[in-house]
C-alpha positions as protocol buffer text, in pm:
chain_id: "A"
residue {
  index: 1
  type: UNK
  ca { x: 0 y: 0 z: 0 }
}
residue {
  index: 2
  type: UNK
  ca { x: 342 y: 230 z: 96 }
}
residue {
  index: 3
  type: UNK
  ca { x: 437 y: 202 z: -269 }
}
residue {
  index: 4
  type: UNK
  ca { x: 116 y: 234 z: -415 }
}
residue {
  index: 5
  type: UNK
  ca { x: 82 y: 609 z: -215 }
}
residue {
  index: 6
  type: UNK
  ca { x: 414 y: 705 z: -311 }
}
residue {
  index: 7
  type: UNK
  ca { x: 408 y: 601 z: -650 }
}
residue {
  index: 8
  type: UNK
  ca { x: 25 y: 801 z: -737 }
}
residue {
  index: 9
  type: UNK
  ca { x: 182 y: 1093 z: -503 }
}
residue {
  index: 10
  type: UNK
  ca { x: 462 y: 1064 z: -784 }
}
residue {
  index: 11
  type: UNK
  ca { x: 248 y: 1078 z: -1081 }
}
residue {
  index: 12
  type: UNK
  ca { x: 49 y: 1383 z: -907 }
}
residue {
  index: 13
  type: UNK
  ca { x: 329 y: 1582 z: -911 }
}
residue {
  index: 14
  type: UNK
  ca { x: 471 y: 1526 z: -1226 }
}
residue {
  index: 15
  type: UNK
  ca { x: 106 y: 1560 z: -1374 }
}
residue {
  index: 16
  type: UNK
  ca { x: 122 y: 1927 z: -1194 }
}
residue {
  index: 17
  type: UNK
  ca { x: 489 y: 2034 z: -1321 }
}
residue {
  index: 18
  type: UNK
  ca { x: 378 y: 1870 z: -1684 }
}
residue {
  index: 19
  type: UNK
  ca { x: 79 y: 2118 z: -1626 }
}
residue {
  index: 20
  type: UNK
  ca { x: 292 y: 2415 z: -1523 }
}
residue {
  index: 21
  type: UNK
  ca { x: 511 y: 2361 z: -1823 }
}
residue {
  index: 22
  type: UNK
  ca { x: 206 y: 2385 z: -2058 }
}
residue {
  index: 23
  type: UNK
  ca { x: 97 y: 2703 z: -1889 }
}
residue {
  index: 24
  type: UNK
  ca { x: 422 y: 2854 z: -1908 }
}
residue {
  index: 25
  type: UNK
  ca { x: 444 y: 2761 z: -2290 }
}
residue {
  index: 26
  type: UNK
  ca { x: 94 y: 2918 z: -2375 }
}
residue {
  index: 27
  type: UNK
  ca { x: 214 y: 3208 z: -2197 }
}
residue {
  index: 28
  type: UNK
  ca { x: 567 y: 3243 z: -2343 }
}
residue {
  index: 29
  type: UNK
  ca { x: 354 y: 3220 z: -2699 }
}
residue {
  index: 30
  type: UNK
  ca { x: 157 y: 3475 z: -2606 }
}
residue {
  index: 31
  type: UNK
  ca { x: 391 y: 3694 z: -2491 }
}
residue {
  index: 32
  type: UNK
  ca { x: 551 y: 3622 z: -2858 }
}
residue {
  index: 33
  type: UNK
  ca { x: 260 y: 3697 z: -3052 }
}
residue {
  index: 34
  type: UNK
  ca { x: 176 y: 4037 z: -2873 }
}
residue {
  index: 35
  type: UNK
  ca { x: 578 y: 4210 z: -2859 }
}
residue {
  index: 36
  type: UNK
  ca { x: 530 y: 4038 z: -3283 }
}
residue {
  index: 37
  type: UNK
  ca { x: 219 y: 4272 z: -3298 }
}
residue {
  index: 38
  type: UNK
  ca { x: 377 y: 4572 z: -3124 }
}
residue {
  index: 39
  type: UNK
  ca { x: 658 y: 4530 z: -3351 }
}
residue {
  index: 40
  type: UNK
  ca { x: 424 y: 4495 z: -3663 }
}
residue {
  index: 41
  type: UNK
  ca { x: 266 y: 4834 z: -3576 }
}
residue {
  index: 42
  type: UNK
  ca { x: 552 y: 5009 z: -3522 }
}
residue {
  index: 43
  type: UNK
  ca { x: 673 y: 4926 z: -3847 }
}
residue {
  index: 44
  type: UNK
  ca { x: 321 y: 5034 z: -3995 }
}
residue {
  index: 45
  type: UNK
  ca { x: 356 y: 5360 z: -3810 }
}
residue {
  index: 46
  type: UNK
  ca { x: 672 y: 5396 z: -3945 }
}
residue {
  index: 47
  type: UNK
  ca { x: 601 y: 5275 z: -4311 }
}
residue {
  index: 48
  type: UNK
  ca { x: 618 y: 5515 z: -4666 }
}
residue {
  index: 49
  type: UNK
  ca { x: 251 y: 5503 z: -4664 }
}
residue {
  index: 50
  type: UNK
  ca { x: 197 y: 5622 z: -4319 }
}
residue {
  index: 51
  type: UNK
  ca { x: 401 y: 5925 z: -4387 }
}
residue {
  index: 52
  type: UNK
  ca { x: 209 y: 5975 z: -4709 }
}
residue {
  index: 53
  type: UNK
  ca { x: -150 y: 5959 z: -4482 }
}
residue {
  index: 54
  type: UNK
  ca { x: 47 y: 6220 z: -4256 }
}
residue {
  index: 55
  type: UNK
  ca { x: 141 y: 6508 z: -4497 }
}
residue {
  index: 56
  type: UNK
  ca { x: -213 y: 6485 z: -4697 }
}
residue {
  index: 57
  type: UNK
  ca { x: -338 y: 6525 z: -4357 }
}
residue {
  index: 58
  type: UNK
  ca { x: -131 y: 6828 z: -4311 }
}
residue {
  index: 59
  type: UNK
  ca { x: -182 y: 6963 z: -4687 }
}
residue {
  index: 60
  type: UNK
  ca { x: -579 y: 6946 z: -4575 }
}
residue {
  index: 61
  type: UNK
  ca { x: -498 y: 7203 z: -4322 }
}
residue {
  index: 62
  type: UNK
  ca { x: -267 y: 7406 z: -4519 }
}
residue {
  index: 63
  type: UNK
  ca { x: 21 y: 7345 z: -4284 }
}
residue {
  index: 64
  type: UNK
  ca { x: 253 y: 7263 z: -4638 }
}
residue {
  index: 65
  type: UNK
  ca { x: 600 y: 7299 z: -4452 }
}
residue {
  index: 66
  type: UNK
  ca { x: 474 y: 6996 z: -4200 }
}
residue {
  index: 67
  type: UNK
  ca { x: 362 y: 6824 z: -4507 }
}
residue {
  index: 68
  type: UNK
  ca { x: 685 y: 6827 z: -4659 }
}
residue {
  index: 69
  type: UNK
  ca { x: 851 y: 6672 z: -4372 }
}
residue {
  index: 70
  type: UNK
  ca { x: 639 y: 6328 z: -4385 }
}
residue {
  index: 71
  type: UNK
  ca { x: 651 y: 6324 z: -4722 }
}
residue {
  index: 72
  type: UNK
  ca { x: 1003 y: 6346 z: -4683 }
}
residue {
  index: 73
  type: UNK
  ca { x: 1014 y: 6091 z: -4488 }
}
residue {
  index: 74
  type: UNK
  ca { x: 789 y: 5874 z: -4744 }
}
residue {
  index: 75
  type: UNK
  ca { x: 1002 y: 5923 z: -5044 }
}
residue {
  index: 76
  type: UNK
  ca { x: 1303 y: 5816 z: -4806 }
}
residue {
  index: 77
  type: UNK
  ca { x: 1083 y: 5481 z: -4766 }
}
residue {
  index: 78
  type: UNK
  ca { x: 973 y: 5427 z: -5092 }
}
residue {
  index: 79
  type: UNK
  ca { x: 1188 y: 5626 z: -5396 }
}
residue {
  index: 80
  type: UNK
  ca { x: 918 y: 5474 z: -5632 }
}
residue {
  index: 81
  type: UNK
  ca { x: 625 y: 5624 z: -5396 }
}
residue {
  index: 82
  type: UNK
  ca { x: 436 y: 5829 z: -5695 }
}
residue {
  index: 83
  type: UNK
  ca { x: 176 y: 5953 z: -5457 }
}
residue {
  index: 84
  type: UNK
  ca { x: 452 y: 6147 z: -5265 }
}
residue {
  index: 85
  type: UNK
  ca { x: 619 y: 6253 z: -5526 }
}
residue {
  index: 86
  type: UNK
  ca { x: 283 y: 6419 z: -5651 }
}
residue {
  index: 87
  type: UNK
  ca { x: 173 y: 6512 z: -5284 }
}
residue {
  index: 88
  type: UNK
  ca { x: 453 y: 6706 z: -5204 }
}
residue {
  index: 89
  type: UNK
  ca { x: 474 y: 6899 z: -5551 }
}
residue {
  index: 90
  type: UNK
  ca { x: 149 y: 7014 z: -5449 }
}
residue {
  index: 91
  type: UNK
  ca { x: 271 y: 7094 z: -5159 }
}
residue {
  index: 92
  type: UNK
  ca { x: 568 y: 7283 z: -5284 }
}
residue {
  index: 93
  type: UNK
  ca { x: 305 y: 7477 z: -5516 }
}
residue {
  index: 94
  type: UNK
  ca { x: 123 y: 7610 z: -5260 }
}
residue {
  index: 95
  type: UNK
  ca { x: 468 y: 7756 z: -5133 }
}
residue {
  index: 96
  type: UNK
  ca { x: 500 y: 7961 z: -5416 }
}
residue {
  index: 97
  type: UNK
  ca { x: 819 y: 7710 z: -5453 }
}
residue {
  index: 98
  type: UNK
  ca { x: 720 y: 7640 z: -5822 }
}
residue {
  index: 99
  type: UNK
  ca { x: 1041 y: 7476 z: -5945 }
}
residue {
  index: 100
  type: UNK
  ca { x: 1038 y: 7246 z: -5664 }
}
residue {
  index: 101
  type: UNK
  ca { x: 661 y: 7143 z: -5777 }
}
residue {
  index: 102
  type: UNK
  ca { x: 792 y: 7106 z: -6086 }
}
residue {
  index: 103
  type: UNK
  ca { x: 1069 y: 6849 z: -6021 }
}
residue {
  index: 104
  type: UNK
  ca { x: 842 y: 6659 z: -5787 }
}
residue {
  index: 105
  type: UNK
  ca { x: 585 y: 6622 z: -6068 }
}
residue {
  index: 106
  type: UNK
  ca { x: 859 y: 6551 z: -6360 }
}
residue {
  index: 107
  type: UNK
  ca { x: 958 y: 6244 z: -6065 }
}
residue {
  index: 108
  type: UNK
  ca { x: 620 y: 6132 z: -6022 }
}
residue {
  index: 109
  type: UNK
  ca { x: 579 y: 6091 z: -6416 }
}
residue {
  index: 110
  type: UNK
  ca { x: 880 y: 5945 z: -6468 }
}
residue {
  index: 111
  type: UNK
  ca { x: 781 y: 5670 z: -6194 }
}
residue {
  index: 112
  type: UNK
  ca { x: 381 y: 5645 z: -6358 }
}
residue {
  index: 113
  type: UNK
  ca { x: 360 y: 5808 z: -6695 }
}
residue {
  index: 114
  type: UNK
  ca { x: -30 y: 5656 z: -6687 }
}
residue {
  index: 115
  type: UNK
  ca { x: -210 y: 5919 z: -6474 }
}
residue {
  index: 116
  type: UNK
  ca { x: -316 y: 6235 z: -6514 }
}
residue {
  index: 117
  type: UNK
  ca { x: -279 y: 6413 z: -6216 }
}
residue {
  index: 118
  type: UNK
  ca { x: 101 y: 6500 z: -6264 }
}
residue {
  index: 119
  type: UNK
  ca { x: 66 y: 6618 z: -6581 }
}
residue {
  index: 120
  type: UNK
  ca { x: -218 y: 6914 z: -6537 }
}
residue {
  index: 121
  type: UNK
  ca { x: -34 y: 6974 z: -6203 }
}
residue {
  index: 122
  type: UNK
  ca { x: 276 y: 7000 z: -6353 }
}
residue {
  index: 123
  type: UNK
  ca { x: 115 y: 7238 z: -6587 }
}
residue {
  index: 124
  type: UNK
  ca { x: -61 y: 7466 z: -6326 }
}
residue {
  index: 125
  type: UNK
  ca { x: 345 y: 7503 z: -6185 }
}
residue {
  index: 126
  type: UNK
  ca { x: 465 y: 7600 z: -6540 }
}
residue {
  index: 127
  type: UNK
  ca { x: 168 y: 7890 z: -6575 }
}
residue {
  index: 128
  type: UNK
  ca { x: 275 y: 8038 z: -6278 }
}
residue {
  index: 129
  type: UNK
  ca { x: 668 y: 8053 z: -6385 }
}
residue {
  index: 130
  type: UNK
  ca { x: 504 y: 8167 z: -6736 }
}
residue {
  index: 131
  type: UNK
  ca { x: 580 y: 7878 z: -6939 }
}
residue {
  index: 132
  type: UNK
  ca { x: 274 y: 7851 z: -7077 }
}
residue {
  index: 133
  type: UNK
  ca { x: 386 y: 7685 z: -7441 }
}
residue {
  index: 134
  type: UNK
  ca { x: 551 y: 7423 z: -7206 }
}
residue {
  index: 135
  type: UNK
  ca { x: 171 y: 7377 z: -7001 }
}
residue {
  index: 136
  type: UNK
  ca { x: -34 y: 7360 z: -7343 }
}
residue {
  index: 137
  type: UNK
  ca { x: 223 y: 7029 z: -7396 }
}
residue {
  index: 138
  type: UNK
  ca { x: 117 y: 6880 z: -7045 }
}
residue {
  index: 139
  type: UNK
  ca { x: -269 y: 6969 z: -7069 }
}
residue {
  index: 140
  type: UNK
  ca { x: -240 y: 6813 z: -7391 }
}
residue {
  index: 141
  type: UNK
  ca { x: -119 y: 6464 z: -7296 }
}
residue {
  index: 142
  type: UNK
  ca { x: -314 y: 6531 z: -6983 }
}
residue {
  index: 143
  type: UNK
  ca { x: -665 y: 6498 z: -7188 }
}
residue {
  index: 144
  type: UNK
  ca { x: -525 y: 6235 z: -7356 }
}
residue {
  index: 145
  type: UNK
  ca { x: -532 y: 6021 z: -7061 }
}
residue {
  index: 146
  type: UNK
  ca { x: -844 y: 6106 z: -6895 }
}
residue {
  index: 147
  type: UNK
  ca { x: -1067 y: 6303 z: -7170 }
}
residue {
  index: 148
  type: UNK
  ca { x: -1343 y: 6273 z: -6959 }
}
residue {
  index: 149
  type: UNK
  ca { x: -1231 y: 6523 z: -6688 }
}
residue {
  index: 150
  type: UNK
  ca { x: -1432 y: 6843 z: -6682 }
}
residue {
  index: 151
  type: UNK
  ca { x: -1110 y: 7041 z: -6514 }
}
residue {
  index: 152
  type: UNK
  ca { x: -855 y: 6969 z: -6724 }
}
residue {
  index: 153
  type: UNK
  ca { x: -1057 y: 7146 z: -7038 }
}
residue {
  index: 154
  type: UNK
  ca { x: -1142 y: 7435 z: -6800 }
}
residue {
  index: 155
  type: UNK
  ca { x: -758 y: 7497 z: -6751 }
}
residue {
  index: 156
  type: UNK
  ca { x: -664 y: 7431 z: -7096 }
}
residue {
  index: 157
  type: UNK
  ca { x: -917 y: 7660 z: -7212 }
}
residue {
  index: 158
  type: UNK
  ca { x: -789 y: 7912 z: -6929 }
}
residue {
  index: 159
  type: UNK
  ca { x: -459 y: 7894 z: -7087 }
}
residue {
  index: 160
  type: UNK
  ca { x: -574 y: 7935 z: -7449 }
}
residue {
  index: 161
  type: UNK
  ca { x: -820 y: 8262 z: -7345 }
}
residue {
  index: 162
  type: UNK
  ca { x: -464 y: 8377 z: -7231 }
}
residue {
  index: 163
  type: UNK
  ca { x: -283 y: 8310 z: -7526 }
}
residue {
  index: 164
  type: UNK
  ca { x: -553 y: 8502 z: -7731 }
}
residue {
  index: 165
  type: UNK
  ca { x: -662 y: 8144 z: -7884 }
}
residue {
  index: 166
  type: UNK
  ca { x: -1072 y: 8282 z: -7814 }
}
residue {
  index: 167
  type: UNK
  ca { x: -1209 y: 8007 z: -8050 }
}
residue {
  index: 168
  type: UNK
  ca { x: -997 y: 7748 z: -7873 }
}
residue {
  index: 169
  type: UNK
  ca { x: -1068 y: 7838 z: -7536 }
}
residue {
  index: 170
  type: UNK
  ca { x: -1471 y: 7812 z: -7603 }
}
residue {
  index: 171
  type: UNK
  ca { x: -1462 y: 7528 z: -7749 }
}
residue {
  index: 172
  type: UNK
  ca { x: -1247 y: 7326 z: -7424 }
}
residue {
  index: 173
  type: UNK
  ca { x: -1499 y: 7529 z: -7219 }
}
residue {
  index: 174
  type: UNK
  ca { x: -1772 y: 7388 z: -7403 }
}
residue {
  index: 175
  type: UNK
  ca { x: -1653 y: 7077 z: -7327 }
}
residue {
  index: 176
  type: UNK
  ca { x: -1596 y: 7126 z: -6967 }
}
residue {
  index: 177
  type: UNK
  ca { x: -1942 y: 7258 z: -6919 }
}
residue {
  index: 178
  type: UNK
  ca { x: -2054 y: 6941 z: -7062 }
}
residue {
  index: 179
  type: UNK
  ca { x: -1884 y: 6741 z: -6863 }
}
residue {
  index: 180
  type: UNK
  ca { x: -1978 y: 6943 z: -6528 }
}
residue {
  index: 181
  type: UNK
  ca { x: -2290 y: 7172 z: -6610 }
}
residue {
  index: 182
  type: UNK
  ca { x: -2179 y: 7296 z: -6228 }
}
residue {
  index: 183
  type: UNK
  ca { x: -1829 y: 7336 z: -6352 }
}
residue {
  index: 184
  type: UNK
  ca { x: -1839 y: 7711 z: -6244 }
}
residue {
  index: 185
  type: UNK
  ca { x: -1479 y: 7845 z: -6325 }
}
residue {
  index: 186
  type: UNK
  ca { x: -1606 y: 7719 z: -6692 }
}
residue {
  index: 187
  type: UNK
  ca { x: -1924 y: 7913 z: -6679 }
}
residue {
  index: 188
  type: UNK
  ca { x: -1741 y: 8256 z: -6602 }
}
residue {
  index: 189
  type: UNK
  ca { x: -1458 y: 8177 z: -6808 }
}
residue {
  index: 190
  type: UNK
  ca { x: -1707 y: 8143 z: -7131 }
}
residue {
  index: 191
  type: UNK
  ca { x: -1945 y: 8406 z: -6998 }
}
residue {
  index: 192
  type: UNK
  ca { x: -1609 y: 8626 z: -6954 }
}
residue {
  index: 193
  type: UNK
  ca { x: -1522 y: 8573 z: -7371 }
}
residue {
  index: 194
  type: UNK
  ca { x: -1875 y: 8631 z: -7494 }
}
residue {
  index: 195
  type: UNK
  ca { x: -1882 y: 8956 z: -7243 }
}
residue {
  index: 196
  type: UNK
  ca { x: -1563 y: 9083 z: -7421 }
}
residue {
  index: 197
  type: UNK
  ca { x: -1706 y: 8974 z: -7811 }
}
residue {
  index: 198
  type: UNK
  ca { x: -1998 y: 9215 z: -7646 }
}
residue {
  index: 199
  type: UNK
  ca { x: -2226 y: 8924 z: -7698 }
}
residue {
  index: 200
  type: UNK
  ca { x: -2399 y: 9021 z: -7356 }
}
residue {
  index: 201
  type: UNK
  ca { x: -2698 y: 8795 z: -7432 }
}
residue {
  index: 202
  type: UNK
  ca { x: -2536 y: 8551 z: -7468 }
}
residue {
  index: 203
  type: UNK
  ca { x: -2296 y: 8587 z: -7169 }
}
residue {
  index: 204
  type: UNK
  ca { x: -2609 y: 8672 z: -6912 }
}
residue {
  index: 205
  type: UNK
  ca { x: -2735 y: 8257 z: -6877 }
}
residue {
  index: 206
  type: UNK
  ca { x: -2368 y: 8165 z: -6767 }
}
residue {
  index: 207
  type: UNK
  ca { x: -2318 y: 8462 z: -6516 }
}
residue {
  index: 208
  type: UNK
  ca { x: -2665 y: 8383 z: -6349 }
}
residue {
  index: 209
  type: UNK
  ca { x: -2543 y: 8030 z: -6313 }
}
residue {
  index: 210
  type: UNK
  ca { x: -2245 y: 8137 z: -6155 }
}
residue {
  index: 211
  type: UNK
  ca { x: -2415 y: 8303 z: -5903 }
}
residue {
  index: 212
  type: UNK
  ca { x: -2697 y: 8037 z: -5846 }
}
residue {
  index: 213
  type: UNK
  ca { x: -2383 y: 7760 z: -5785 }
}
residue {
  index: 214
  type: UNK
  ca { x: -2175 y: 8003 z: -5586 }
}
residue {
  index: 215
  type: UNK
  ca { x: -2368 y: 8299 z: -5378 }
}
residue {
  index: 216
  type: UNK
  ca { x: -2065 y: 8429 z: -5229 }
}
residue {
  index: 217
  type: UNK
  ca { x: -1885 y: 8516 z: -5508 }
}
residue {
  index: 218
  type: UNK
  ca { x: -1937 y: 8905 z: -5601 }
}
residue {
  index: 219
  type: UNK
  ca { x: -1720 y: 8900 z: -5854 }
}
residue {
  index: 220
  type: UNK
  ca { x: -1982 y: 8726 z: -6046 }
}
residue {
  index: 221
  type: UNK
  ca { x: -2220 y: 8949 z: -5943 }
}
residue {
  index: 222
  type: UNK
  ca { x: -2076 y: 9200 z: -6121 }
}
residue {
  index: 223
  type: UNK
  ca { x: -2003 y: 9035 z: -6421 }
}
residue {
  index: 224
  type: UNK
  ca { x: -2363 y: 8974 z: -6383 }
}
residue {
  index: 225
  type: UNK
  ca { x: -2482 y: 9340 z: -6343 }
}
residue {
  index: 226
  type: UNK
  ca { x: -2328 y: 9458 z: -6629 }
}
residue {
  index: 227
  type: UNK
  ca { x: -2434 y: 9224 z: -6863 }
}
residue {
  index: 228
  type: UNK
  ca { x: -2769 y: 9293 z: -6723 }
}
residue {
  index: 229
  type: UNK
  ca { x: -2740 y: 9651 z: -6822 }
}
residue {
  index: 230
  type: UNK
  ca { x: -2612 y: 9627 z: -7100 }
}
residue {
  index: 231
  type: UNK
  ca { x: -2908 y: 9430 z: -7202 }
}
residue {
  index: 232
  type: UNK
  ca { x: -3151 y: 9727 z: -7104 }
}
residue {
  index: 233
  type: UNK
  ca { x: -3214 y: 9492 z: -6769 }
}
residue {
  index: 234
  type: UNK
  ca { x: -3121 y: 9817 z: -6553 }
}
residue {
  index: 235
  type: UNK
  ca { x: -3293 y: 9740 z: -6230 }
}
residue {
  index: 236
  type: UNK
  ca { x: -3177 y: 9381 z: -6209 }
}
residue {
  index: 237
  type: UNK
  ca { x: -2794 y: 9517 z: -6349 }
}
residue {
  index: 238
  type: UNK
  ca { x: -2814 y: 9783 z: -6036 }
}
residue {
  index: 239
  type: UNK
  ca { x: -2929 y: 9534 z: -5793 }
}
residue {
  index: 240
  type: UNK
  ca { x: -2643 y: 9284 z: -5859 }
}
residue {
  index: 241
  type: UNK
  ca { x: -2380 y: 9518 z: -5882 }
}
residue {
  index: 242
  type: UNK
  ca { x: -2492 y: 9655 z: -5526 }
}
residue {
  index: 243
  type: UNK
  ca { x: -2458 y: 9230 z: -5427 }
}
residue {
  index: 244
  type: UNK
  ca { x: -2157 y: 9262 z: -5560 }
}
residue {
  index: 245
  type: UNK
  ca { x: -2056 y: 9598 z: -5343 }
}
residue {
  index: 246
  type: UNK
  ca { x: -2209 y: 9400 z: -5033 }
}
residue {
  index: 247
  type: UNK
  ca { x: -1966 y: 9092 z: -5092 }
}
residue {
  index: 248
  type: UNK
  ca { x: -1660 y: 9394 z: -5096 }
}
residue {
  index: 249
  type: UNK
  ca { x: -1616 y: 9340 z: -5498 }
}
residue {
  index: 250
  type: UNK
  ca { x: -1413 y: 9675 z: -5528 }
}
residue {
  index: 251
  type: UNK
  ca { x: -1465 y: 9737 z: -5885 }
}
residue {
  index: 252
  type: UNK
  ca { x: -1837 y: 9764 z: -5771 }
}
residue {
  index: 253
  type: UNK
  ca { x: -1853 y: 10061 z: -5656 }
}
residue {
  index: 254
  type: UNK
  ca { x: -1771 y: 10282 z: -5970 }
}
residue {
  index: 255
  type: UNK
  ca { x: -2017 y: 10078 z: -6165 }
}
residue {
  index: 256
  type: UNK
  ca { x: -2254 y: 10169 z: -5991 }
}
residue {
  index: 257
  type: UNK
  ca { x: -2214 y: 10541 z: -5951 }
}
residue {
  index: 258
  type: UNK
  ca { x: -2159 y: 10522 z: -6348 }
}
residue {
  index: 259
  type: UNK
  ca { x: -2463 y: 10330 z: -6413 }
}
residue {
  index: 260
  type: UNK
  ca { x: -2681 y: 10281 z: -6112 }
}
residue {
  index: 261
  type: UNK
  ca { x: -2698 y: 10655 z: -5948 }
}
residue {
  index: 262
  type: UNK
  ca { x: -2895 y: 10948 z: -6064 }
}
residue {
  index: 263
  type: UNK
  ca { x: -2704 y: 11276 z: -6147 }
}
């Protein structure tokens, strides 16, 4: 009976270290699988595309020098990271730092030569160093990859109302109105050309729409106005130009003492 006790006593305890042992395994494992998780996060937190989330983050609230620095950090990541390439042209842009834009966009092409993006923003950069026989190229290949993009025939026709190319210019807006009938840069732009051919008839439907899309924006009020009373619509000319006025449109004023006030 002695050895009988001391043998189950026996296989008790080495049932309870066996036990232990199994515990301390699951444990270890777990231990394993959660410092593998923290480890895996960190490296997410620390990957090209969280830097990228970062600085278009930033770039929403127009803190661009912030930007920059995550996207710095992105294109040290990833060197074939279009999206930052693109992201922090724009970013560079809105710093008035337009060469800089420009060689971020020429590096985002030269990564995807596919999309459109780089190429109208790319463009926008070379308008504002006056370049604008070099932006016609990139608008043009720009269209060519997405033709069904209202904004890139609203800038093209921009640029060709500035290069005195009037038939052109309609025509892209045309197109872009098509595309967008809310497309209100388009509108004005068109309603601008046919104001200056002194077609004011003509020019009056796209200035109303203007100010039915955007009812803040006096400076189509008084594109709006004048037309108006030009087109022996005095009373509705006079009341827009004085909406204009109210929304601190400068040129508003004049107008109206020329037109609007009684000698």
């Amino acid at each position: 009976m002695k050895v009988n006790s001391t043998n189950q006593i026996k296989k008790k305890h080495n049932t309870l270290i066996i036990n232990q042992l199994i515990l301390n395994i699951r444990l270890f494992s777990s231990i394993l699988v959660g410092l593998s998780l923290l480890m895996s996060l960190g490296a997410c937190s620390n990957s090209a595309e969280a830097f990228l989330r970062k600085g278009k983050d930033l770039m929403k609230e127009n803190k661009y020098e912030e930007a920059i620095e995550f996207l710095n950090k992105a294109i040290a990541q990833d060197q074939q990271n279009f999206e930052a390439f693109n992201a922090r042209g724009v970013a560079y842009f809105n710093l008035k730092e337009y060469n800089n834009a420009v060689l971020d966009y020429d590096r985002a092409i030269q990564i995807d030569a596919k999309v459109y993006k780089p190429f109208n923003n790319r463009a926008i950069a070379k308008m504002a160093l006056n370049r604008p026989n070099d932006a016609l190229v990139d608008y043009n290949y720009a269209i060519k990859l997405k033709p069904d993009t209202n904004e890139l025939y609203t800038n093209r026709g921009y640029l060709y109302r500035k290069l005195q190319k009037i038939d052109q210019a309609l025509a892209d807006f045309d197109q872009a109105i098509k595309l967008n009938p809310k497309d209100k840069e388009a509108l004005f732009n068109r309603g601008s050309i046919r104001f200056d051919q002194k077609d004011f008839a003509k020019a009056l439907p796209d200035f109303r729409q203007c100010v039915n899309l955007d009812p803040n924006w006096g400076r189509a009020y008084y594109a709006l106005g004048l037309a108006e009373i030009y087109t022996n619509e005095q009373a509705n000319g006079c009341q827009h130009l004085e909406e204009a006025r109210k929304l601190k449109f400068t040129e508003a004023e004049l107008s109206i003492i020329k037109h609007c006030q009684k000698n």
